[in-house]
N, C-alpha and C positions, 0 to 999 in steps of 0.2 A: 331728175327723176329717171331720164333714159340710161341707161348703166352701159347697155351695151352700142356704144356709138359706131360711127364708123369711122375707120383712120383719119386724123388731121390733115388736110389739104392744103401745099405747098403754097409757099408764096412768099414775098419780100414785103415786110412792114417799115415803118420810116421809127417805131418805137423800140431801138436793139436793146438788145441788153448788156449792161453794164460787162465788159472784161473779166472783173472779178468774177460776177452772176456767171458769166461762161464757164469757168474753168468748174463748178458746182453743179455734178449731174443730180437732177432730182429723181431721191431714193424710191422704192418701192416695192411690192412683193414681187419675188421671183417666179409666184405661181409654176403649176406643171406644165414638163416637155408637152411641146407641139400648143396643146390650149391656153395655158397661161394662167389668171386669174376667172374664167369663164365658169368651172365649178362653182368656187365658193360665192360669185357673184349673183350667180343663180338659186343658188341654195338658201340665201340670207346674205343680200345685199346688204342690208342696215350692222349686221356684223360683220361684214368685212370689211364695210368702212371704217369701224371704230376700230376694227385689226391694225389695219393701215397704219391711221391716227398713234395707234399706240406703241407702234413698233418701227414704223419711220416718218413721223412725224407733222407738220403742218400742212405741208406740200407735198403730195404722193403721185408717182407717175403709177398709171393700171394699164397691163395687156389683158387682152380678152379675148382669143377668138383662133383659130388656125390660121397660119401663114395664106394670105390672098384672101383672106376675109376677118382678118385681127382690129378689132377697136383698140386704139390708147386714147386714154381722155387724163385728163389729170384733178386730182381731188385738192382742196384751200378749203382748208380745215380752221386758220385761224380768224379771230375777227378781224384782225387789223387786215388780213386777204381777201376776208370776208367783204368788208366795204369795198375795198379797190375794185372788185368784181363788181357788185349789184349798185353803188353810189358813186365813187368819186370815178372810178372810169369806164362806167357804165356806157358810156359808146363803146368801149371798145371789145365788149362782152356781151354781143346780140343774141336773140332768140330763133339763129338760123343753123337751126338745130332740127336732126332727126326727128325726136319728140314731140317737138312741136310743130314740125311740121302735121304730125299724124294728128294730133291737136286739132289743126287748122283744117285738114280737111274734113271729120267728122263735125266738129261745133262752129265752123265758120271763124272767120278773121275779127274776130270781137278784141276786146282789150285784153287778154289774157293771152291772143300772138301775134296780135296784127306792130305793129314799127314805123318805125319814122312820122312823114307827115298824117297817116292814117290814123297810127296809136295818139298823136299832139290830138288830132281834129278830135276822134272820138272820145277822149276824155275831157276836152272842152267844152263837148254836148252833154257828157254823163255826169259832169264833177256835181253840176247843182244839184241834182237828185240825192247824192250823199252826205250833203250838208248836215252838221249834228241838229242844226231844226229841222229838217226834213226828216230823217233816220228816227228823229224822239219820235215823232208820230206816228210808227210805225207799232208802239208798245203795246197797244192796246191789243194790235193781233196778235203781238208775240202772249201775254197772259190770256189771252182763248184760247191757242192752243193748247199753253202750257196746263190751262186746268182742267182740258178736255183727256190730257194724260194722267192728270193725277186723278182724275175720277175715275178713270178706267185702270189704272193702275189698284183699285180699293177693290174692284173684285176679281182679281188678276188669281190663277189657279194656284194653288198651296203658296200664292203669295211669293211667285219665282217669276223676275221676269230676265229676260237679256238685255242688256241695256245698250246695244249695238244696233238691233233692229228698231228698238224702243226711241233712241235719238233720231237715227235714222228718219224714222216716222215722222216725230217729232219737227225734225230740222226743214224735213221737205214741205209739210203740210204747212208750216209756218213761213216762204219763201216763197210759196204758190200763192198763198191768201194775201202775200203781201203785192207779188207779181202780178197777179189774175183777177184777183177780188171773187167776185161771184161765178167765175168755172173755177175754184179749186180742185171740183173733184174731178172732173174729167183730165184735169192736168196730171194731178196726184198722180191718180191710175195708169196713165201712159207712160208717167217717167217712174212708175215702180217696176214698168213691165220692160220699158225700152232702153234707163240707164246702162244698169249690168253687161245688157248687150255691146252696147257702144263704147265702155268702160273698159272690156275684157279686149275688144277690139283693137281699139289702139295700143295698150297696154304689149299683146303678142305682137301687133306691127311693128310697135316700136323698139323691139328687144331682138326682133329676127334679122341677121343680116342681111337675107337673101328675101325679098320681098313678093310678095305674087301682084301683080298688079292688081287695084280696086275693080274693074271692070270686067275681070275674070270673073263666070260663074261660077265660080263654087259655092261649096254649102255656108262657108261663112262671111263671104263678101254678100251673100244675097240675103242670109239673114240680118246680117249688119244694114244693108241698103233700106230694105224692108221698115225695121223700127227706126232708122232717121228719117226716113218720108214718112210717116207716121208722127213724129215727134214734130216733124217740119210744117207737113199738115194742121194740125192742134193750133200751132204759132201762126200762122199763117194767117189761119181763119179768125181767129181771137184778133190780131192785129189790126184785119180788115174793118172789123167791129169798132173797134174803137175809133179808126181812122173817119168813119163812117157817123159817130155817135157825135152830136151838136156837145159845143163848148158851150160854157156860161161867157152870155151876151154883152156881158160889162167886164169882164176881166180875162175873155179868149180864154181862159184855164180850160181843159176838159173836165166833163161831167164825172168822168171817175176818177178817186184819188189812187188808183192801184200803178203801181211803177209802173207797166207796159202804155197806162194811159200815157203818163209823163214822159215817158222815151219817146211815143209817137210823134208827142205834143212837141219836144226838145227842140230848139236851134235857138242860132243867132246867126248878126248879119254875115260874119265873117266865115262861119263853116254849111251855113245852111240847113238843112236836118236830115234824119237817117230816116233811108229810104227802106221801103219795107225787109229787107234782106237783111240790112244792116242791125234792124232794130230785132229781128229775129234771133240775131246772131249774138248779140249783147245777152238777149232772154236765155237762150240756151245754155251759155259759160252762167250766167247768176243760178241758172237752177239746178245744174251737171256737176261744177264745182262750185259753187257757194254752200249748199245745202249739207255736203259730203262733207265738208272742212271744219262747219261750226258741227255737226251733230258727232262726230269725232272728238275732238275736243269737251264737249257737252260728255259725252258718255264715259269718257276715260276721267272727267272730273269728278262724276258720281261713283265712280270705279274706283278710285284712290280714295274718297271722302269712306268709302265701305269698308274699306282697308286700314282703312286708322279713324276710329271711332273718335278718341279726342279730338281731333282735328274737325271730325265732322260736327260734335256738339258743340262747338266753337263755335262755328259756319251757323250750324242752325239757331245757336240761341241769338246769333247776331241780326238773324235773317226775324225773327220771331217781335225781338225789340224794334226794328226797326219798320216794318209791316203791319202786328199785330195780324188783323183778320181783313184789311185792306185787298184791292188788288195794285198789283207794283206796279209805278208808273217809271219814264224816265229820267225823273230827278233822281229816283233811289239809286241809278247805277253809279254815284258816287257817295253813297249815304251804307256802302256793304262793298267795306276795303279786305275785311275774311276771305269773304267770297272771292273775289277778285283776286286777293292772292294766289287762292286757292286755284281759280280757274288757270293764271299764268302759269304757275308752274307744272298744271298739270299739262297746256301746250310747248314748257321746255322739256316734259318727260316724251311726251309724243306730238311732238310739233302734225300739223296732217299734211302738211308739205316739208316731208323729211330729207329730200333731196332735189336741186334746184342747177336747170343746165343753164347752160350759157356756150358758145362759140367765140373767139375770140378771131377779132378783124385783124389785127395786127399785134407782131411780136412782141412781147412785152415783158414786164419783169414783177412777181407778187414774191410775197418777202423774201426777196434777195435769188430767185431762182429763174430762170430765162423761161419763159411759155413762147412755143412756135407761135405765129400766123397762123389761121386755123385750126388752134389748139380746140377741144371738146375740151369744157371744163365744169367741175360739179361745187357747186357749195353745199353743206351738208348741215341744216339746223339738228339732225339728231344727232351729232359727232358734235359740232361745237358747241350743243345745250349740255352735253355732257364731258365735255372738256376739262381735266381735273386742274389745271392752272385758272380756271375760271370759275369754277362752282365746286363747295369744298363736299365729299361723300356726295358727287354726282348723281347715284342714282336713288338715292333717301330723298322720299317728299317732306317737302319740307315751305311750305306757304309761305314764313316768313322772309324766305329767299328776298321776297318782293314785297318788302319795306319799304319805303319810300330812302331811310336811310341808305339801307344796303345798296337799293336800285341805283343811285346817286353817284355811287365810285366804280360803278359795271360801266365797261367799254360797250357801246349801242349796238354792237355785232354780236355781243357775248349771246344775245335773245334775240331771236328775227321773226318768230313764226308766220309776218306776213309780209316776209322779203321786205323789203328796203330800198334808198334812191328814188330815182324818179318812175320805176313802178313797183312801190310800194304798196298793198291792196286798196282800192279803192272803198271799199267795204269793210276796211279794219272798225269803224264803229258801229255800223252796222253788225257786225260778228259779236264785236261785247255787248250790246246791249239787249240782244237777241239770248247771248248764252248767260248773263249774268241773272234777267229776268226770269228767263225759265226755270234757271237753277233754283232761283230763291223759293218758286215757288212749288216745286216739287219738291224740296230741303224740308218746306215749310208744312208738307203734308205727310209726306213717309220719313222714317227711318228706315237705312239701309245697312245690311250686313254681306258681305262679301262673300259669295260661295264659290270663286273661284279666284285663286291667287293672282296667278298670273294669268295676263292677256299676251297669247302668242297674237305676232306683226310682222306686215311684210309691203314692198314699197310697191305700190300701182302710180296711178295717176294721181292719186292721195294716200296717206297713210290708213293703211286696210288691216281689221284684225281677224284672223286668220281662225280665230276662235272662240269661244264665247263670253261673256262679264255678264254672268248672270248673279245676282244679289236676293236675300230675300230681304221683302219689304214689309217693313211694321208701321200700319198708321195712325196718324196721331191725331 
């Protein structure tokens, strides 16, 4: 996600690379005198990776930046680089990285940057919580929200709505109810008011070479400061609450079944449990980026379904047989393989994590090309979901991609949208059955026509549309 990194930092690995691998400099744009590739990077990063990709190939070396302040970082575009980065030599390509540094200090050291024995402990405490029996009982909230959209979607004005703000909504209100239980709203509110801020934050930190210190008053460290003590506040206080609220007498479980109950409630003998900071810090990454990545996803599925009408009556007469006038529970999320199609491949057209860093500890070698020590390196799902050796008319939707047949002879890297190895999302089921549910049931209430073609995009901290998918809606 961070494009413009800072230079590679020297050092000697015990992992060289291969003689032959030496004498093969990896290709790459020449970009302009003095800046390099710093223009086109900034203008539409997501196309000049796939520039890259298509003009010198798997492995691309990128400059970026004016001499005494130049990033190179290197782009592995293919899957089989793909893996060796995020699974099979995933030690050796850490998250001690710019970006996530900026990460870590806005939303704290939760499982999305904390490492080593910290990242083992913490998801030792959190894994139970995303159990597919834990996750299914979450269904009941995902269909209150989803029908609280669709009713308010039936008198929505000349029947237009955006379906950006509308998931958006959607996705958060659904991830608060499931996080908070009964403060939903006072969550909602703070984090409609307070993401963006903190969003745009890191996003400029983590692109600017030259850094201003956090503790500088200026106007946007203080505003930045401002709505994290606010957001920190909200958690804070909610947690105390729960920490506070009597478990049931025979089974120690706490009296609320809302995830922040069960984070509080979390341990065992060997790691202990997370301390109010910790447990803050988990809440914060589930509702900053979790919410952001399925309502993304969610919204560019209804967005493509608008755009190709058969496809969408497909979808809904599937959705229609197999509901009727029911509400969805989560056994259906395998009884609406449409759907599901439909939803994959709309996260191989816009994955919401389109581009994914890593550092590398020691020198190494991805196919067949020497990476320094300290290489900056980027994996890219919106470059190799669109990879024309791997997906034939890449950017045609097309649902059936994800057959079960077809899926069957795909390389496991050829699709990643929730990275891969051992941190793989831990909420990857939680994401489907959240977005498969909703879908069906707003599928199941309107018909959508697409009143804008295309959805301009651009890379942040997740995949951000830079403009509107707004559809008119006919209800049924």
């Amino acid at each position: 996600m961070a494009l413009t990194n800072p230079s590679p930092r020297t050092g000697s690995g015990t992992a060289h690379p291969s003689p032959t691998s030496a004498r093969r400099p990896i290709p790459g744009p020449a970009g302009l005198p003095v800046i390099g590739s710093l223009l086109d990077l900034h203008r539409d990063s997501l196309g000049a990776f796939l520039r890259a990709q298509r003009e010198h190939g798997d492995v691309v070396r990128l400059e970026a930046g004016p001499p005494g302040l130049r990033s190179v970082f290197y782009a592995v575009f293919a899957p089989e680089g793909v893996q060796q980065v995020l699974a099979t030599q995933a030690a050796n390509f850490r998250k001690d990285h710019p970006f996530y540094e900026e990460v870590r200090q806005s939303f704290g050291n939760g499982l999305l940057t904390s490492q080593d024995a910290d990242y083992l402990r913490q998801r030792r405490l959190v894994q139970p919580l995303f159990t597919r029996r834990r996750v299914d009982g979450y269904a009941a909230a995902v269909a209150t929200e989803a029908d609280a959209v669709a009713a308010r979607w039936r008198s929505a004005a000349d029947g237009v709505v955006d379906l950006v703000p509308e998931l958006n909504r959607l996705a958060l209100r659904t991830v608060a109810r499931i996080l908070f239980g009964v403060d939903t709203e006072a969550a909602v509110t703070a984090i409609h008011r307070c993401a963006p801020v903190i969003n745009d934050y890191v996003v400029r930190r983590a692109y600017t070479p030259v850094k201003i210190p956090r503790d500088w008053p200026t106007p946007r460290n203080l505003r930045n400061r401002r709505v994290t003590a606010e957001l920190n506040a909200l958690c804070d206080r909610i947690i105390a609450e729960r920490r506070t609220a009597p478990g049931d007498a025979t089974t120690g479980e706490p009296d609320h079944n809302d995830l922040l109950s069960l984070l509080a409630a979390a341990g065992n003998d060997e790691d202990g449990t997370l301390d109010a900071t910790e447990v803050r810090e988990q809440v914060l990454i589930f509702l900053l980026a979790g919410h952001e990545t399925t309502a993304t996803s969610m919204a560019f599925t209804l967005h493509l379904l608008a755009r190709h009408p058969d496809e969408q009556s497909r979808v809904r007469a599937e959705v229609a047989h197999v509901l009727g006038d029911r509400t969805p529970t989560a056994a259906d999320l395998d009884r609406l393989p449409l759907l599901t199609r439909a939803f994959k491949e709309s996260m191989r057209l816009y994955p919401a994590a389109p581009v994914v860093s890593r550092r590398a500890v020691e020198a190494t070698e991805v196919a067949g090309f020497p990476l320094p020590a300290g290489a900056d390196v980027v994996v890219a799902p919106w470059v190799t979901h669109r990879h024309p050796d791997l997906w034939e008319d890449p950017e045609r939707f097309d649902p059936d991609r994800f057959a079960p047949e077809r899926e069957a002879g795909r390389h496991r890297y050829a699709w990643f949208p929730f990275g891969g190895g051992p941190r793989v999302c831990i909420g990857q089921h939680f994401s489907m059955l959240e977005s498969v549910l909703a879908l069906a049931t707003l599928l199941r209430s309107h018909e959508l026509t697409a009143l804008d073609q295309e959805v301009p995009v651009a890379a942040g901290i997740t995949l951000q549309a830079t403009g509107p998918a707004r559809v008119r809606l006919r209800a049924l």
